[in-house]
N, C-alpha and C positions, 0 to 999 in steps of 0.2 A: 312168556317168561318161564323157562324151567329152576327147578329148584338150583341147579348153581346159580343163576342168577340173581335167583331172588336172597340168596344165603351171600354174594356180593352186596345186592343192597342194604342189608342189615350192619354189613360193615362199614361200605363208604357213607350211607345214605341216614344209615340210624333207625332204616324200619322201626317200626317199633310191635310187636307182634302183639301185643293189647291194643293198638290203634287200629290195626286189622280186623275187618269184620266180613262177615257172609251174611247174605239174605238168602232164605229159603221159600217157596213154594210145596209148599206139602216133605216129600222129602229130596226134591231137587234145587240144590245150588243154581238161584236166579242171578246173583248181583254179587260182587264184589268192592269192599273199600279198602283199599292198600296206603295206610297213616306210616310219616316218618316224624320223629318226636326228637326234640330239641329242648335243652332249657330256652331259647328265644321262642319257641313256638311248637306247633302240626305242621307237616308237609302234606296234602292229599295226593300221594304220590300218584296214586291208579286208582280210578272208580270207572265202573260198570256197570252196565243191564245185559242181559240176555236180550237179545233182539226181538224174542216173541214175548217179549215183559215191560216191553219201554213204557212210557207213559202212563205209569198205574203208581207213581211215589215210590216206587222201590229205593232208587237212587238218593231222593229226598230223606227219605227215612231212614236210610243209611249216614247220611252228613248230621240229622236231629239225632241220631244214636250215639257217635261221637261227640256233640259238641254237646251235650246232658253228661257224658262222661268227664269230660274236658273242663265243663265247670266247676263241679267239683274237684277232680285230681288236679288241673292245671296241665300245660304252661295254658294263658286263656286266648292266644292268638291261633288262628287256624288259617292258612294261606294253599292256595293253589293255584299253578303255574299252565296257565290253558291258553291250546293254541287256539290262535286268533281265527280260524277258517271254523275248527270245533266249536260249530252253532249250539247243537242240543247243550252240549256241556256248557258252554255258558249262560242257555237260557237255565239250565240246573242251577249254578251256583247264584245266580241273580237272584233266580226263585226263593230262593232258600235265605238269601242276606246278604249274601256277599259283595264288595264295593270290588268296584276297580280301585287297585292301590299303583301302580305303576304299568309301565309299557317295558317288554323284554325284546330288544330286537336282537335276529340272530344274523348272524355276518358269516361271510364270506371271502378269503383273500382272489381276491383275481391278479394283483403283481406285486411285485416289493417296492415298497418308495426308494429312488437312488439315496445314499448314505455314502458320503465322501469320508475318507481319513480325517482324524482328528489329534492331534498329539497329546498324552497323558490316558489315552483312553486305551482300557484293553477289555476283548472278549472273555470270559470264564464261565467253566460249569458253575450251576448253582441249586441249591438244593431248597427243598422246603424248610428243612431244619437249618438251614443257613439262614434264609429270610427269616425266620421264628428269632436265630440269635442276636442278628442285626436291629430288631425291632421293626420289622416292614410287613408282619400280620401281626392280625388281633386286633385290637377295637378300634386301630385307625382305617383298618381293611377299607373299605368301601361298599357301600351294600351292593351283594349279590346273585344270583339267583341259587340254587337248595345246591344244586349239584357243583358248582364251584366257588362254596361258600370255605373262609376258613376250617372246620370242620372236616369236611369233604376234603380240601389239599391234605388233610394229617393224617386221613385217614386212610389216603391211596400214596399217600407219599412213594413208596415203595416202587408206584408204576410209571411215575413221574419225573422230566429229565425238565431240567432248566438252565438257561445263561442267563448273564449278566453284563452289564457295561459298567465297570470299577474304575475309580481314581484310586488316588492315593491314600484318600478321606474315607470313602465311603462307595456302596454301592448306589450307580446314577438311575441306572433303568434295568427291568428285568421280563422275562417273560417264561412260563411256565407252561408244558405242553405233553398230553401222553406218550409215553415210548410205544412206538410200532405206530403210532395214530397219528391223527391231521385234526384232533381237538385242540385248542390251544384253552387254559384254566384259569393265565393271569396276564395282563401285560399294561403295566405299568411303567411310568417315568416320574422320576421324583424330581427331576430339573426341568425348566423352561427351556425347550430347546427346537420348539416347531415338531416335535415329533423327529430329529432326528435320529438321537438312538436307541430306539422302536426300530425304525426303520433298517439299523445297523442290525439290531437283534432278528427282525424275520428275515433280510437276506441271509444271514450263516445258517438259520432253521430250515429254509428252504433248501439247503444243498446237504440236509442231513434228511429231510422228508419232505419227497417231490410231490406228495400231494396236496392236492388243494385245500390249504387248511379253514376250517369251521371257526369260530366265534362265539360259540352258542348263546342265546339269553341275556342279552350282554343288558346290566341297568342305566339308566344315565347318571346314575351317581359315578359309576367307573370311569364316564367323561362325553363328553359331547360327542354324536356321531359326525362331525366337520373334520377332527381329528382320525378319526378313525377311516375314514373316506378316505383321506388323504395318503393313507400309508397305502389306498390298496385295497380296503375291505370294500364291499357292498352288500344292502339291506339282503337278505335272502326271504325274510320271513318274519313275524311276531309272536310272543307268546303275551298273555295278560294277564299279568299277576292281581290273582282276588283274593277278599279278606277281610276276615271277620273276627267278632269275638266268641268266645264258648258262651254259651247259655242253655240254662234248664229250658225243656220243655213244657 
C-alpha cells in the first residue's frame, strides 16, 4: 500500500489513524495494525508481523492494544474480514477471542442469465444519490461486508456508475458497479421475479465491461447463493468474518 492508497482508504474506508498502530522491536518497525472506525464498529483492515517476528504475540498485542482503547472510547464491536486459506491469521484472531460471525463468499460471473423483453420495463442510468432519494439504502440495506457497505457507496460515489429496471411506480432492480472496473458494489431486486431483472441488468453491463465481473464478500443476508448461481455467478473463494467485543485488558 503506498500513501495514495492508504490516503484513498481513509476516505472510502474510514481509516481511522488513532486505530492505527506500530509495534516496535528496539527501534525497528516489527508489526503493523491498520483499524477502519465506524459508529457500527472497527474494521481490522490490515495486521501484520515481520516474518522474522511471527510467533512471539506481536500481533496479539497489537489487537489487546486496540480493543483496551476501544473500551473505553467505543464504538465496542471490532470485526475482521479473513480470508479463508489465511491459516495464521485466523489462528490470530481465534487466539485472541474472536467468533466467527458469518461466511463472505466471493463470486464470480462466468455468463449472463437469458432475460427476455418485458413491457413497462425500461433500462436507466442510476446513481447512489438516486438510490439514497428513493429510499433503497440506509438501514434497510442488507448487511454487508466494510468495503461495500452503505458508507463505502457514499463515499466513492463519485467512481461509481449504476442502472436500473424502472416502471412507472418505482425503481424494480438495480445494480451498482465501479467505472473502468469489473467489481460489482450492489445488486439487488425489490420484486419477485426469479431473478429476472438481474439478469436483464448484467447483460447491458456486460456490453459496457467485457470483463469478468467479481462479486466480492458477498453476505447471505444480500440473498441466497441458489439465486445468484443462477444468473451466472460462481463460488470463487471465502472470507470469514470475525468478531468481537472491545475489552480492557
Amino acid at each position: 500500500m503506498d500513501a495514495a492508497a492508504f490516503k484513498r482508504s481513509i476516505r472510502d474506508l474510514q481509516v481511522w489513524c488513532s486505530s492505527c498502530m506500530v509495534a516496535f522491536a528496539g527501534a525497528d518497525p516489527i508489526g503493523v495494525l491498520i483499524g477502519a472506525k465506524r459508529p457500527s464498529g472497527t474494521l481490522i483492515h490490515r495486521i501484520a508481523v515481520h516474518p522474522d517476528h511471527v510467533r512471539q504475540g506481536h500481533g496479539r498485542h497489537l489487537l489487546t492494544s486496540l480493543s483496551s482503547k476501544l473500551a473505553i472510547l467505543g464504538p465496542p464491536r471490532i470485526a475482521a474480514e479473513v480470508p479463508e486459506g489465511l491459516a495464521p491469521a485466523r489462528a490470530l484472531f481465534e487466539a485472541s477471542g474472536y467468533t466467527k460471525d458469518a461466511v463472505l463468499t466471493d463470486y464470480v460471473l462466468e455468463r449472463t442469465a437469458k432475460s427476455g423483453d418485458r413491457a413497462g420495463q425500461l433500462v436507466i442510468p442510476v446513481t447512489v444519490d438516486d438510490l439514497v432519494a428513493n429510499g433503497l439504502l440506509g438501514e434497510t440495506y442488507p448487511q454487508t461486508c466494510w468495503e461495500r457497505s452503505v458508507e463505502t457507496l457514499m463515499a466513492r460515489k463519485d467512481d461509481i456508475e449504476g442502472l436500473a429496471v424502472a416502471s412507472e411506480e418505482r425503481i424494480e432492480a438495480c445494480i451498482l458497479y465501479i467505472k473502468d472496473g469489473a467489481d460489482i458494489l450492489s445488486l439487488r431486486s425489490f420484486v419477485e421475479d426469479g431473478g429476472h431483472r438481474l439478469g436483464q441488468l448484467l447483460a447491458v453491463v456486460r456490453t459496457k465491461v467485457p470483463a469478468p465481473f467479481r462479486f466480492p464478500k458477498v453476505h447471505a443476508a444480500e440473498g441466497p447463493s441458489g439465486w445468484l448461481q443462477s444468473l451466472g455467478f460462481r463460488p470463487a473463494g471465502e472470507h470469514l468474518l470475525y468478531a468481537t467485543a472491545a475489552r480492557s485488558a
